[in-house]
mmCIF file of the N, C-alpha and C atoms, coordinates in Angstrom:
data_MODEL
# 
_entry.id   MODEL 
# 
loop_
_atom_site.group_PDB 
_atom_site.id 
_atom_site.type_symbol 
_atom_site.label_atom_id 
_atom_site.label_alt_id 
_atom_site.label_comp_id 
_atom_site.label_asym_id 
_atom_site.label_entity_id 
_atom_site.label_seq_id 
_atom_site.pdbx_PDB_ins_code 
_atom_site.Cartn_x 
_atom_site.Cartn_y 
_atom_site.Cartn_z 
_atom_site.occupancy 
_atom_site.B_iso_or_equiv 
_atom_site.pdbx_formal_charge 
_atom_site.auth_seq_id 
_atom_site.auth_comp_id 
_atom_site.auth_asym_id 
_atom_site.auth_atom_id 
_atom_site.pdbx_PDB_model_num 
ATOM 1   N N  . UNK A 1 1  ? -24.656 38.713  -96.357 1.00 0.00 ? 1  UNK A N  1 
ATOM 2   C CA . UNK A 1 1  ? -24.595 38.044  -95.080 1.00 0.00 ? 1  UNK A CA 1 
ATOM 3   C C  . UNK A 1 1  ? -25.263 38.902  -93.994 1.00 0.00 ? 1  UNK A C  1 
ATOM 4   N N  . UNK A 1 2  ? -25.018 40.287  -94.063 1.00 0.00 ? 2  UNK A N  1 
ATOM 5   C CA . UNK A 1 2  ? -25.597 40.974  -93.069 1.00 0.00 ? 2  UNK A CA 1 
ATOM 6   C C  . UNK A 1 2  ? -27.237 40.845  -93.376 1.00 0.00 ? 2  UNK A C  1 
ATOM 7   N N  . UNK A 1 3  ? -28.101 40.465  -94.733 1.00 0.00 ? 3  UNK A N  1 
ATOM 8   C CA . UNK A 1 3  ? -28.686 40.825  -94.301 1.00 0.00 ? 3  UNK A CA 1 
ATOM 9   C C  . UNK A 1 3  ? -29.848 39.587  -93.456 1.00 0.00 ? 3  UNK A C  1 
ATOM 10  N N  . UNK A 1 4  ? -28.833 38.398  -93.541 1.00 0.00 ? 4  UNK A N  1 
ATOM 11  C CA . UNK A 1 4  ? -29.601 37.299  -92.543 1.00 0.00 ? 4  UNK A CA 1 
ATOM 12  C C  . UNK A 1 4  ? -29.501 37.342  -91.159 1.00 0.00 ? 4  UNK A C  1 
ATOM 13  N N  . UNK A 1 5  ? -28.039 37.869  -90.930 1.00 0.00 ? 5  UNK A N  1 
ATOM 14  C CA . UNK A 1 5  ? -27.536 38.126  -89.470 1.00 0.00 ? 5  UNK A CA 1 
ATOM 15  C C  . UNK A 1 5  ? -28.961 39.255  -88.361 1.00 0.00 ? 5  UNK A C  1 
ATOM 16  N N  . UNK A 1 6  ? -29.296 40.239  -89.744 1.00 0.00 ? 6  UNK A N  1 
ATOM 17  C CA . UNK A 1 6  ? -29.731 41.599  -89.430 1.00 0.00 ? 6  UNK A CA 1 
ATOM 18  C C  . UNK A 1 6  ? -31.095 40.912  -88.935 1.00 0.00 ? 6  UNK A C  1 
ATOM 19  N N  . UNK A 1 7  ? -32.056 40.082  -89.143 1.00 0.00 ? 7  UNK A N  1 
ATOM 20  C CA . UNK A 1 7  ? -33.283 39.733  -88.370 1.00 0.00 ? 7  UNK A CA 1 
ATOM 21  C C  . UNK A 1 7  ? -33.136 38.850  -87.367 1.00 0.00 ? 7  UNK A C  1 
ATOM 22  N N  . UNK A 1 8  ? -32.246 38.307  -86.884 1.00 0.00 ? 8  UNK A N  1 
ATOM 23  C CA . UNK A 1 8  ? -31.456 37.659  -85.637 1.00 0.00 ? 8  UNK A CA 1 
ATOM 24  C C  . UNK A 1 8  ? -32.045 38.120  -84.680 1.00 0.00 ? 8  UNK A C  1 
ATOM 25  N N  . UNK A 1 9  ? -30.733 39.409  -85.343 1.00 0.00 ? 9  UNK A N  1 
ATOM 26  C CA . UNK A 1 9  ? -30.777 40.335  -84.045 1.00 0.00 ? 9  UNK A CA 1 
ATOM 27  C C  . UNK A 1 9  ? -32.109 41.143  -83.658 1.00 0.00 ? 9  UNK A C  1 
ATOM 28  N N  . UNK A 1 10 ? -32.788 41.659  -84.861 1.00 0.00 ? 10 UNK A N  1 
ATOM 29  C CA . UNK A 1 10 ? -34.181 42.381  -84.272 1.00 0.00 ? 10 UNK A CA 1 
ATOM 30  C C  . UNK A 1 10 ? -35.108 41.294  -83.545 1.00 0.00 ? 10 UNK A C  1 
ATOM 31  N N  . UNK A 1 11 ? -35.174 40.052  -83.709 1.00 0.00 ? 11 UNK A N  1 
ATOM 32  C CA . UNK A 1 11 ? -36.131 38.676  -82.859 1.00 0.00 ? 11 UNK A CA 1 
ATOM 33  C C  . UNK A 1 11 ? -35.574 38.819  -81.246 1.00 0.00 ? 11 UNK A C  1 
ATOM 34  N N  . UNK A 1 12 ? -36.697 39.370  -81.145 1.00 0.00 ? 12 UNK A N  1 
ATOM 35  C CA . UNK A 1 12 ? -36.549 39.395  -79.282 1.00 0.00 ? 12 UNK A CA 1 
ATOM 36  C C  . UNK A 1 12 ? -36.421 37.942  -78.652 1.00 0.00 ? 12 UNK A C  1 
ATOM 37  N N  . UNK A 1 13 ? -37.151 37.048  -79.685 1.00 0.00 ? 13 UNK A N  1 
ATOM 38  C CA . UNK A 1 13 ? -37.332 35.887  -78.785 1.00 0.00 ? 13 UNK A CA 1 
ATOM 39  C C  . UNK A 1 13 ? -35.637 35.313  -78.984 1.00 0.00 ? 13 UNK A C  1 
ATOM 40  N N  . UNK A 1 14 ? -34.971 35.357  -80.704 1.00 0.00 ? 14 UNK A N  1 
ATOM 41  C CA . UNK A 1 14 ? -33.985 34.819  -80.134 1.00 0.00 ? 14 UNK A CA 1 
ATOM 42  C C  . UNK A 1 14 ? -32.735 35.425  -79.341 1.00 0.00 ? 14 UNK A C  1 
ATOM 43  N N  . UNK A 1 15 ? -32.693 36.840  -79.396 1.00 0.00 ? 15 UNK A N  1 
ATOM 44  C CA . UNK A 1 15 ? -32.013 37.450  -78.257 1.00 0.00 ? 15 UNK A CA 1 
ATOM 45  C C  . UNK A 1 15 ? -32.303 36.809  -76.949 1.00 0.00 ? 15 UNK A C  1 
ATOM 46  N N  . UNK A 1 16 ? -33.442 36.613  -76.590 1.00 0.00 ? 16 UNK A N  1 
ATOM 47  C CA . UNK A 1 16 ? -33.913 36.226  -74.989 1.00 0.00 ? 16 UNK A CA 1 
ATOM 48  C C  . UNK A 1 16 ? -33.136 34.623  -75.029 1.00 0.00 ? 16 UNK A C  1 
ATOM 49  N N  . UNK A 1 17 ? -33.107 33.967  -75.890 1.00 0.00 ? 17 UNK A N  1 
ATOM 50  C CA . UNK A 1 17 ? -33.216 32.830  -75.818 1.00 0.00 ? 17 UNK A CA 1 
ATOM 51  C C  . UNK A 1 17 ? -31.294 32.390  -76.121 1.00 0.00 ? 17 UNK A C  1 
ATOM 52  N N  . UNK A 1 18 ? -30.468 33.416  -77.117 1.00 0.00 ? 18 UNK A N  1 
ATOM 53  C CA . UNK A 1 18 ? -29.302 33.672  -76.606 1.00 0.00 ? 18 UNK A CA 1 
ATOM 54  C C  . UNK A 1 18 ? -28.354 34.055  -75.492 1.00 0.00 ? 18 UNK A C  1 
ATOM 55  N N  . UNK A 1 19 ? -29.203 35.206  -74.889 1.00 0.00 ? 19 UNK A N  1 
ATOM 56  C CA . UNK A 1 19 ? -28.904 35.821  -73.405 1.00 0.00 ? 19 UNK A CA 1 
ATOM 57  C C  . UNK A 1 19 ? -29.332 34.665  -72.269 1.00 0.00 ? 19 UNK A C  1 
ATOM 58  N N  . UNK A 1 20 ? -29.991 34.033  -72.575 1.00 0.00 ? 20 UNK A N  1 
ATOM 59  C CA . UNK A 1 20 ? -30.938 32.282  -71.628 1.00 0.00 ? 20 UNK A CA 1 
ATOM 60  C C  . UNK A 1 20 ? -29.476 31.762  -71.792 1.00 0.00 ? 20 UNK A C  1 
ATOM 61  N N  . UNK A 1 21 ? -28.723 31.155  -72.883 1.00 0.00 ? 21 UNK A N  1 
ATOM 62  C CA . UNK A 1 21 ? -28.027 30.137  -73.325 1.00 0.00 ? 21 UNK A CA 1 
ATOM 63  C C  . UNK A 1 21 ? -26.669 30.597  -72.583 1.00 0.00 ? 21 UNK A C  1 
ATOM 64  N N  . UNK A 1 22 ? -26.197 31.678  -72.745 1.00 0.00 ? 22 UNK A N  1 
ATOM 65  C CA . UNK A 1 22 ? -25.370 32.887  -72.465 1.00 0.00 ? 22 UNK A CA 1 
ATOM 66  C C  . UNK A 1 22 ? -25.020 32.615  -70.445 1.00 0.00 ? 22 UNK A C  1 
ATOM 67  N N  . UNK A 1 23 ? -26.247 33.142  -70.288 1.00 0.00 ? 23 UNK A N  1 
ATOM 68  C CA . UNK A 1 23 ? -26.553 33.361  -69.267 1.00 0.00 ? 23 UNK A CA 1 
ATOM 69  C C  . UNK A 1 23 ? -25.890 32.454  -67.921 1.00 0.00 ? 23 UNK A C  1 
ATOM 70  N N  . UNK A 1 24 ? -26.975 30.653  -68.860 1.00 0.00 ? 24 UNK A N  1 
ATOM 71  C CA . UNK A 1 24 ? -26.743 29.516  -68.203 1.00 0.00 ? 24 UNK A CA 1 
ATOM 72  C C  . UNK A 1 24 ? -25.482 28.862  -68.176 1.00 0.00 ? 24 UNK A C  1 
ATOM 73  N N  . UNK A 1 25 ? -24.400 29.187  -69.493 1.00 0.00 ? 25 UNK A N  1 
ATOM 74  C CA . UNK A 1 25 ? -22.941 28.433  -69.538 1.00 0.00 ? 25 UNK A CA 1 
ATOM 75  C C  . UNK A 1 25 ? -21.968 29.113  -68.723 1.00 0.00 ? 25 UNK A C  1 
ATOM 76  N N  . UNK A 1 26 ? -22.533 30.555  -68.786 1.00 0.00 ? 26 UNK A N  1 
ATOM 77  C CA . UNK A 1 26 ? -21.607 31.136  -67.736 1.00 0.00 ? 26 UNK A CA 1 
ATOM 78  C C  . UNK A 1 26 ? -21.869 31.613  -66.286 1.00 0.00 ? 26 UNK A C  1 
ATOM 79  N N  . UNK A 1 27 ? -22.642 31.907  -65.798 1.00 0.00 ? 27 UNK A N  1 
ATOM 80  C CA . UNK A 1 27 ? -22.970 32.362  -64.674 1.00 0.00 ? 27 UNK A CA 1 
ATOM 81  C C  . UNK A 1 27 ? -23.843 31.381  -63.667 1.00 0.00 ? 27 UNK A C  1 
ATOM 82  N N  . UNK A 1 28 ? -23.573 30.578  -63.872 1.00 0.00 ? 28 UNK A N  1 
ATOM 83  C CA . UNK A 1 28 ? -25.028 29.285  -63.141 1.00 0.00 ? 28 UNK A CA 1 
ATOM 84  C C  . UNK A 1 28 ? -23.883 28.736  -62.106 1.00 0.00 ? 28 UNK A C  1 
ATOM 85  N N  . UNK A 1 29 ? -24.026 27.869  -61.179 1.00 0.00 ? 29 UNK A N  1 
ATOM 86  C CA . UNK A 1 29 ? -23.363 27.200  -60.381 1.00 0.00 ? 29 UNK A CA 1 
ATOM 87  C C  . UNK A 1 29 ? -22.659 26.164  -60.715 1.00 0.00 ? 29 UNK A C  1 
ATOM 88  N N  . UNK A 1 30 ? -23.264 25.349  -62.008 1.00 0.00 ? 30 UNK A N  1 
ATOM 89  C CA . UNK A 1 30 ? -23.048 24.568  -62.689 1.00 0.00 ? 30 UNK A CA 1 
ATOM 90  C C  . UNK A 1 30 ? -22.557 25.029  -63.975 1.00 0.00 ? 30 UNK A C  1 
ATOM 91  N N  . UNK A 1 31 ? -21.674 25.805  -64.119 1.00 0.00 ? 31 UNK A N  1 
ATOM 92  C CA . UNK A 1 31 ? -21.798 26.489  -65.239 1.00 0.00 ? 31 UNK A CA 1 
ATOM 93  C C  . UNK A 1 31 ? -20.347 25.295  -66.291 1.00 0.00 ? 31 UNK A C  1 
ATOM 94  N N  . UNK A 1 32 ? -20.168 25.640  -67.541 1.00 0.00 ? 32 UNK A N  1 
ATOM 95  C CA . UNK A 1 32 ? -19.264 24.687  -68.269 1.00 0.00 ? 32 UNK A CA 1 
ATOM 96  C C  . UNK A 1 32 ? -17.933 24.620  -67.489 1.00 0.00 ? 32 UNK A C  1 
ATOM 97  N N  . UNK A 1 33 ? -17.395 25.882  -67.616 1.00 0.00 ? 33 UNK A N  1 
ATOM 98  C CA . UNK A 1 33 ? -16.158 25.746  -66.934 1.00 0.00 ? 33 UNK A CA 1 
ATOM 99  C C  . UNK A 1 33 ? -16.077 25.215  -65.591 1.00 0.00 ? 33 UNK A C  1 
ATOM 100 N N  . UNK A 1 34 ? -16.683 25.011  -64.728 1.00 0.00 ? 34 UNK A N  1 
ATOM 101 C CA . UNK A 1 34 ? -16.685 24.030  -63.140 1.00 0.00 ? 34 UNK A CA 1 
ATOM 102 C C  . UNK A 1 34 ? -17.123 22.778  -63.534 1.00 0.00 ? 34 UNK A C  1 
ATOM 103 N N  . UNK A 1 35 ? -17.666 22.456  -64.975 1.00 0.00 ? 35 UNK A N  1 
ATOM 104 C CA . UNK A 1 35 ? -17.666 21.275  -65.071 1.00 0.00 ? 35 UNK A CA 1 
ATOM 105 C C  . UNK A 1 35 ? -16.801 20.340  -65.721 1.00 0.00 ? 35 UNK A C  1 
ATOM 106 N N  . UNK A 1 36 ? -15.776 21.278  -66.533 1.00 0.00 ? 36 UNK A N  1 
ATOM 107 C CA . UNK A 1 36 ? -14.627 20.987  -66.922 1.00 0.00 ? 36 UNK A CA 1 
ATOM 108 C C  . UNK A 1 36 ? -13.801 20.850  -65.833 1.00 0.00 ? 36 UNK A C  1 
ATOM 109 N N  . UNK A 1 37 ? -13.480 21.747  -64.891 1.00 0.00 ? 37 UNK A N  1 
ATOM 110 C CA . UNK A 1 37 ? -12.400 21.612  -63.479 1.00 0.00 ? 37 UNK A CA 1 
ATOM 111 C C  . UNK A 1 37 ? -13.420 20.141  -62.462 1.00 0.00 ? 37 UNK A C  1 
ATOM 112 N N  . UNK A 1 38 ? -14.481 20.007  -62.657 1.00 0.00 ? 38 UNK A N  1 
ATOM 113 C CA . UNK A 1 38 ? -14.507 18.765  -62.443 1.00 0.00 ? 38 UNK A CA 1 
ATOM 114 C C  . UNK A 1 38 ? -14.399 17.375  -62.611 1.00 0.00 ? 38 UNK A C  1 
ATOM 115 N N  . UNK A 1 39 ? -14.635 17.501  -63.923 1.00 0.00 ? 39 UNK A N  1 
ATOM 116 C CA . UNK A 1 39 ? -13.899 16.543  -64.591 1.00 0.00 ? 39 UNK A CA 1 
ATOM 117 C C  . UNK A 1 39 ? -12.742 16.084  -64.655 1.00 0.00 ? 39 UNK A C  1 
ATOM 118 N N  . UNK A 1 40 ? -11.950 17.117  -64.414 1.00 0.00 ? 40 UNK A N  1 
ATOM 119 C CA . UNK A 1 40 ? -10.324 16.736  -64.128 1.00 0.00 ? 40 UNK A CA 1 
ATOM 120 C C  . UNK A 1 40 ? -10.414 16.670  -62.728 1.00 0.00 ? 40 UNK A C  1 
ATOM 121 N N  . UNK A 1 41 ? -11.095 16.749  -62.089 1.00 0.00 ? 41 UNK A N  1 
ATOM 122 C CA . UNK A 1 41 ? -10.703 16.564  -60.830 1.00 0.00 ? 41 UNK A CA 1 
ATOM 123 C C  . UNK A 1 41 ? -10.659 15.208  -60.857 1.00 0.00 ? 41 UNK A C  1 
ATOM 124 N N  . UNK A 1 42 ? -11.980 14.462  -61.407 1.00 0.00 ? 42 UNK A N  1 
ATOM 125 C CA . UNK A 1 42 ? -12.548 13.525  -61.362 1.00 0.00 ? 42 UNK A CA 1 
ATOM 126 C C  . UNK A 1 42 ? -11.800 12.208  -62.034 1.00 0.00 ? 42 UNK A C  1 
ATOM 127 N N  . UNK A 1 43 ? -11.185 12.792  -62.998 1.00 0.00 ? 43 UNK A N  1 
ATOM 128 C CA . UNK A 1 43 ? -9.810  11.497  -63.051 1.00 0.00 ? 43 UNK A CA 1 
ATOM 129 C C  . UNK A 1 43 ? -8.815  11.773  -62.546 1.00 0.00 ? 43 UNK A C  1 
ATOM 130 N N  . UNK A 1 44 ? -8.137  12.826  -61.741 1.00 0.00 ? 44 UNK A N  1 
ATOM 131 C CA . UNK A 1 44 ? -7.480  13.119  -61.046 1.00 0.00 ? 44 UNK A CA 1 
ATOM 132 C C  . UNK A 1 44 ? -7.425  11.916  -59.579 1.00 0.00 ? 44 UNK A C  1 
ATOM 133 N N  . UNK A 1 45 ? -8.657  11.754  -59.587 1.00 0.00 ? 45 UNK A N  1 
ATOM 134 C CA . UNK A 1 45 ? -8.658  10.894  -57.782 1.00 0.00 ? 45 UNK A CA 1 
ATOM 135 C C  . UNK A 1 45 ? -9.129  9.574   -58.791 1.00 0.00 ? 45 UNK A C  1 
ATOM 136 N N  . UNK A 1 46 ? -9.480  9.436   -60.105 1.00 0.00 ? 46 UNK A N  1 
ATOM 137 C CA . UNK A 1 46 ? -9.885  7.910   -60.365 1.00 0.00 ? 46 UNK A CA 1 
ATOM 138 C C  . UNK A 1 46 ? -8.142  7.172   -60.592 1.00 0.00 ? 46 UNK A C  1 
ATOM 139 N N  . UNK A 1 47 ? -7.283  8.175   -60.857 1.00 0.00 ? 47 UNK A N  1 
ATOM 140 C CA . UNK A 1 47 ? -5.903  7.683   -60.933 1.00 0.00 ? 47 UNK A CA 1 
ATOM 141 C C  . UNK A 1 47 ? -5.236  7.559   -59.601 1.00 0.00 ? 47 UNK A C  1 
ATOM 142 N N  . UNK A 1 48 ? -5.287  8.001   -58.540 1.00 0.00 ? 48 UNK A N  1 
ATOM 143 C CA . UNK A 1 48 ? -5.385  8.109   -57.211 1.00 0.00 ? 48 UNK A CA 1 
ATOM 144 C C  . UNK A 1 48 ? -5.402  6.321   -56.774 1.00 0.00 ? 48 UNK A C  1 
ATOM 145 N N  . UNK A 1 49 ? -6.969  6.306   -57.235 1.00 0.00 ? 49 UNK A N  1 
ATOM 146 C CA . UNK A 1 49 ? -7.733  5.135   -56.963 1.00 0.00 ? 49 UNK A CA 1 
ATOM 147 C C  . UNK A 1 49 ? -6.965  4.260   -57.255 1.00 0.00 ? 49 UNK A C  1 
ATOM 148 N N  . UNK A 1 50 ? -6.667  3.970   -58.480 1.00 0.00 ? 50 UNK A N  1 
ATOM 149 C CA . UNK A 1 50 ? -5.254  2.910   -59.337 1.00 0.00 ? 50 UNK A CA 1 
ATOM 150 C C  . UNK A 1 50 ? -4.232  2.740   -58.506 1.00 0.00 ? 50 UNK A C  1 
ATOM 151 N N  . UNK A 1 51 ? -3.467  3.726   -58.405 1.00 0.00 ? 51 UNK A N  1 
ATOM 152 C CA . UNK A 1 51 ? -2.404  3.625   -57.361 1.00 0.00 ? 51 UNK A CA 1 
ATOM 153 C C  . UNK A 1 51 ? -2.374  2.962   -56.367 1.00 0.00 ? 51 UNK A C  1 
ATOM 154 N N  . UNK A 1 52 ? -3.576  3.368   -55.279 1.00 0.00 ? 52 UNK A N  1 
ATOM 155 C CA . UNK A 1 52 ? -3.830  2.407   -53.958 1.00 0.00 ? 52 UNK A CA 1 
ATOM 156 C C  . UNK A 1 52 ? -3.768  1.630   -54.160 1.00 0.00 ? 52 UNK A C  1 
ATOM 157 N N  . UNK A 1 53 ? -4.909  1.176   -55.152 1.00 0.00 ? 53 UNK A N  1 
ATOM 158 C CA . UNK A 1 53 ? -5.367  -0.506  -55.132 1.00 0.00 ? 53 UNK A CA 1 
ATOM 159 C C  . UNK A 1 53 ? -4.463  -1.121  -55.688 1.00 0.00 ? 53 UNK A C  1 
ATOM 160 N N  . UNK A 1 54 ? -2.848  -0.843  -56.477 1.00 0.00 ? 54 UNK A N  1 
ATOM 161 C CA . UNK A 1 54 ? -1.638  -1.253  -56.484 1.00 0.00 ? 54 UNK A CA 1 
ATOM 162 C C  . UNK A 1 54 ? -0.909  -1.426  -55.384 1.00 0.00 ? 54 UNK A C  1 
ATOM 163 N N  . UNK A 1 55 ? -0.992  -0.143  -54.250 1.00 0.00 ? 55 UNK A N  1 
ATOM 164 C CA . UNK A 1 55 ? -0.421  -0.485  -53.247 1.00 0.00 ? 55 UNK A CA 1 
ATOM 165 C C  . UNK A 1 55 ? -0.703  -1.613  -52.077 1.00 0.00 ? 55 UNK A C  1 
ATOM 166 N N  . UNK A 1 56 ? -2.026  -1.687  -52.496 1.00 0.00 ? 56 UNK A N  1 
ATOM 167 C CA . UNK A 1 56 ? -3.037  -2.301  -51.727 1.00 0.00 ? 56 UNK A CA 1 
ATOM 168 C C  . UNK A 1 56 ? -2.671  -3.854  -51.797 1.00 0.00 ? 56 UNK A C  1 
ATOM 169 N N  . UNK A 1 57 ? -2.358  -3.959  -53.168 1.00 0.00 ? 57 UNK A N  1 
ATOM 170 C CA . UNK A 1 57 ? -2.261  -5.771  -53.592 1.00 0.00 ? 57 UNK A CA 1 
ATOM 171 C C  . UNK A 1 57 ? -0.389  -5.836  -53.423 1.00 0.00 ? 57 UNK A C  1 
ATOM 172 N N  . UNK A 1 58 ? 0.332   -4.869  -53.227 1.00 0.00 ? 58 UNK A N  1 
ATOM 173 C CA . UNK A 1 58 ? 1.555   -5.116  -52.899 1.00 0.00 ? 58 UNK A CA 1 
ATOM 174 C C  . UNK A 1 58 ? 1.380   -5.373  -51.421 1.00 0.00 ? 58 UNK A C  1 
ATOM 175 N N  . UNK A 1 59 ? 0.971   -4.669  -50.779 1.00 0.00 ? 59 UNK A N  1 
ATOM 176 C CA . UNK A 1 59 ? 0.835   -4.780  -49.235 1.00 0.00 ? 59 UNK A CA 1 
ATOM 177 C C  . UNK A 1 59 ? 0.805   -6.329  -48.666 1.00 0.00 ? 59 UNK A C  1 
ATOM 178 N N  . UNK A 1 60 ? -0.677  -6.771  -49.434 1.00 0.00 ? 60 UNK A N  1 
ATOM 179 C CA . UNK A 1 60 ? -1.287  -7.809  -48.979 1.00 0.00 ? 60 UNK A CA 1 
ATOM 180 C C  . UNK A 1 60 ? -0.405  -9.319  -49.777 1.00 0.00 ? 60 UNK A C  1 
ATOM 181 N N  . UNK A 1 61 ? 0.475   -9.288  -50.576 1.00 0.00 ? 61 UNK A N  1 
ATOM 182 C CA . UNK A 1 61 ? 1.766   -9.879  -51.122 1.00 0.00 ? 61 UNK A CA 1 
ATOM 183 C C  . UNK A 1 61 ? 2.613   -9.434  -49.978 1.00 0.00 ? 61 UNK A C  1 
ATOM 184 N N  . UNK A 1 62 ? 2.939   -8.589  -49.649 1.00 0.00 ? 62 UNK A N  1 
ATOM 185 C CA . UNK A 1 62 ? 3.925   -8.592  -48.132 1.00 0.00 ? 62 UNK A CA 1 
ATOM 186 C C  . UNK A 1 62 ? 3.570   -9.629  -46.873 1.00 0.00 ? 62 UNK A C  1 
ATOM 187 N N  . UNK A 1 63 ? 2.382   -8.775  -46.617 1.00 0.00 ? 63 UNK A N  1 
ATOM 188 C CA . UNK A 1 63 ? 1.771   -9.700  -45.223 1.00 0.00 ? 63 UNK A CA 1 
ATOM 189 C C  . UNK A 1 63 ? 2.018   -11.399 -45.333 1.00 0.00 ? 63 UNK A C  1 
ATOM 190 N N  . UNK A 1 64 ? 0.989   -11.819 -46.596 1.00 0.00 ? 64 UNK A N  1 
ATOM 191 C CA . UNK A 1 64 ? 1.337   -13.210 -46.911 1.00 0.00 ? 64 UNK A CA 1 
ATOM 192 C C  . UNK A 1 64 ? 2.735   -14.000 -47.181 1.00 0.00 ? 64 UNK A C  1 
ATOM 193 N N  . UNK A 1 65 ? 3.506   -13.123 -47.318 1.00 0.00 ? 65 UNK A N  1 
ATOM 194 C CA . UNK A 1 65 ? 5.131   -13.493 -47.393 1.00 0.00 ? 65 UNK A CA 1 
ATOM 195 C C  . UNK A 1 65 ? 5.640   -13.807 -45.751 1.00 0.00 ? 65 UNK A C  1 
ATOM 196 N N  . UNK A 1 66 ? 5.039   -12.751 -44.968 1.00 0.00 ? 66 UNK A N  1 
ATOM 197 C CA . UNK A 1 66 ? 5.375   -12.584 -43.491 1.00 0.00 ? 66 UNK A CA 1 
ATOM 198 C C  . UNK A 1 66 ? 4.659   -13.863 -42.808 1.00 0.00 ? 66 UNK A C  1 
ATOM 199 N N  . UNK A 1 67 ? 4.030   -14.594 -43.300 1.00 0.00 ? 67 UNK A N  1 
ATOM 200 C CA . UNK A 1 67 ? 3.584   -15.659 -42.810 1.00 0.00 ? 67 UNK A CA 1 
ATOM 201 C C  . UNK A 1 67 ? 4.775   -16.877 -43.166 1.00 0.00 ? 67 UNK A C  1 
ATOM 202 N N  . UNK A 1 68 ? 5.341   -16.979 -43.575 1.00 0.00 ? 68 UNK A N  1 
ATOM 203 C CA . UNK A 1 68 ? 6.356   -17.756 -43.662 1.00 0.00 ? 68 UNK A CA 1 
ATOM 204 C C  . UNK A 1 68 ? 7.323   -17.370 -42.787 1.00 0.00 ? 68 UNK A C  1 
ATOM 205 N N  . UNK A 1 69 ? 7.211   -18.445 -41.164 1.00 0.00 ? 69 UNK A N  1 
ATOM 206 C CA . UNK A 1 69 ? 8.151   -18.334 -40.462 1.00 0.00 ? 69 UNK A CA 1 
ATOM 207 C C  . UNK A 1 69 ? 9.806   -17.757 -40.369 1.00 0.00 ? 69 UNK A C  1 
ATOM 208 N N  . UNK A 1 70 ? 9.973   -18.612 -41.758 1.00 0.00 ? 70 UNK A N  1 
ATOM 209 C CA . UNK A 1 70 ? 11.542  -18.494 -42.035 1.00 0.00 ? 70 UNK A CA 1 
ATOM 210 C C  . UNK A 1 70 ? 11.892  -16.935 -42.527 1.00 0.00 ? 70 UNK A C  1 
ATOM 211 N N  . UNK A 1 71 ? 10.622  -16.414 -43.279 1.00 0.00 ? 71 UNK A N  1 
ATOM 212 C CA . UNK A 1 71 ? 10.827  -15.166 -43.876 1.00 0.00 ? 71 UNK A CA 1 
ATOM 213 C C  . UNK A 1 71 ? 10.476  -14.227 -43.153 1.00 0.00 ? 71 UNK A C  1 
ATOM 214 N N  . UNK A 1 72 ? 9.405   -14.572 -41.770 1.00 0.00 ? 72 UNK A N  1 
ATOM 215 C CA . UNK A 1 72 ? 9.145   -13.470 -40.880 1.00 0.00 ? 72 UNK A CA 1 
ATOM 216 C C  . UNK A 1 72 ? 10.917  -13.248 -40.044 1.00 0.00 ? 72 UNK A C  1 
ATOM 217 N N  . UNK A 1 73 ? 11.194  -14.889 -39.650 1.00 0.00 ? 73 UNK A N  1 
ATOM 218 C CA . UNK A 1 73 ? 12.821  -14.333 -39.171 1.00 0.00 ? 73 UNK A CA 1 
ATOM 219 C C  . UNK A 1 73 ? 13.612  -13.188 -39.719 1.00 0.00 ? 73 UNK A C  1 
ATOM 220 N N  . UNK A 1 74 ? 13.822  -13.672 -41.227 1.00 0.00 ? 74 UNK A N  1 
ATOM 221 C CA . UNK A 1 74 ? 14.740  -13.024 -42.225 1.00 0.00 ? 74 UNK A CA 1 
ATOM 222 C C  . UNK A 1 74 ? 14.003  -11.557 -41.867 1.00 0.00 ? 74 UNK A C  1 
ATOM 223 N N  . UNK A 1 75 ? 12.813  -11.370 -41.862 1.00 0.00 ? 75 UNK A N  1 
ATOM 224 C CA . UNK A 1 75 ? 12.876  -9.840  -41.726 1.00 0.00 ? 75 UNK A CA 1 
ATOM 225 C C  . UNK A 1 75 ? 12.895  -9.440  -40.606 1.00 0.00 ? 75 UNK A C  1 
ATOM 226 N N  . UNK A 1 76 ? 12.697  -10.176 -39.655 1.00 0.00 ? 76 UNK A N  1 
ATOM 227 C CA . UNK A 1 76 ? 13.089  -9.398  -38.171 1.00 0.00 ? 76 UNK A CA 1 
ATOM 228 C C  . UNK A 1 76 ? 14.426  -9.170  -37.753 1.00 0.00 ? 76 UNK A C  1 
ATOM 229 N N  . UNK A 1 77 ? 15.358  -9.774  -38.509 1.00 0.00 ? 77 UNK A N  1 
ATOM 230 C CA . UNK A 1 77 ? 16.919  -9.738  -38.515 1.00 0.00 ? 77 UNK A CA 1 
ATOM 231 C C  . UNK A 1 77 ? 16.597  -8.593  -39.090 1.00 0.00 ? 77 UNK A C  1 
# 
């Protein structure tokens, strides 16, 4: 096994091209891990989203209830 491993490592190009790969997953702005914490961010507020637009269609089931005279009374009592 070492001795396939062993011309790997003497290839400059694929050292350069490991240390490239290396380089870019970890140290970039965009790097994997901020794109993982974005991702959770990112269904984090798409579940957010759900919620409202539940609250949203309860709301607007309120209002339309409040249009019924008799029931705007009942709730102003």
């Amino acid at each position: 096994m070492t001795k396939k491993v062993l011309p790997w490592i003497k290839n400059k190009y694929a050292l350069t091209v490991l240390f490239f790969f290396f380089w870019i997953l970890t140290f970039e702005s965009t790097n994997v891990f901020r794109l993982f914490e974005y991702r959770q961010t990112i269904e984090q507020y798409e579940d957010e989203i759900e919620l409202y637009k539940a609250k949203i269609v309860t709301t607007k089931n309120d209002i339309e209830e409040l249009k019924d005279p008799v029931l705007l009374e009942k709730f102003a009592r």
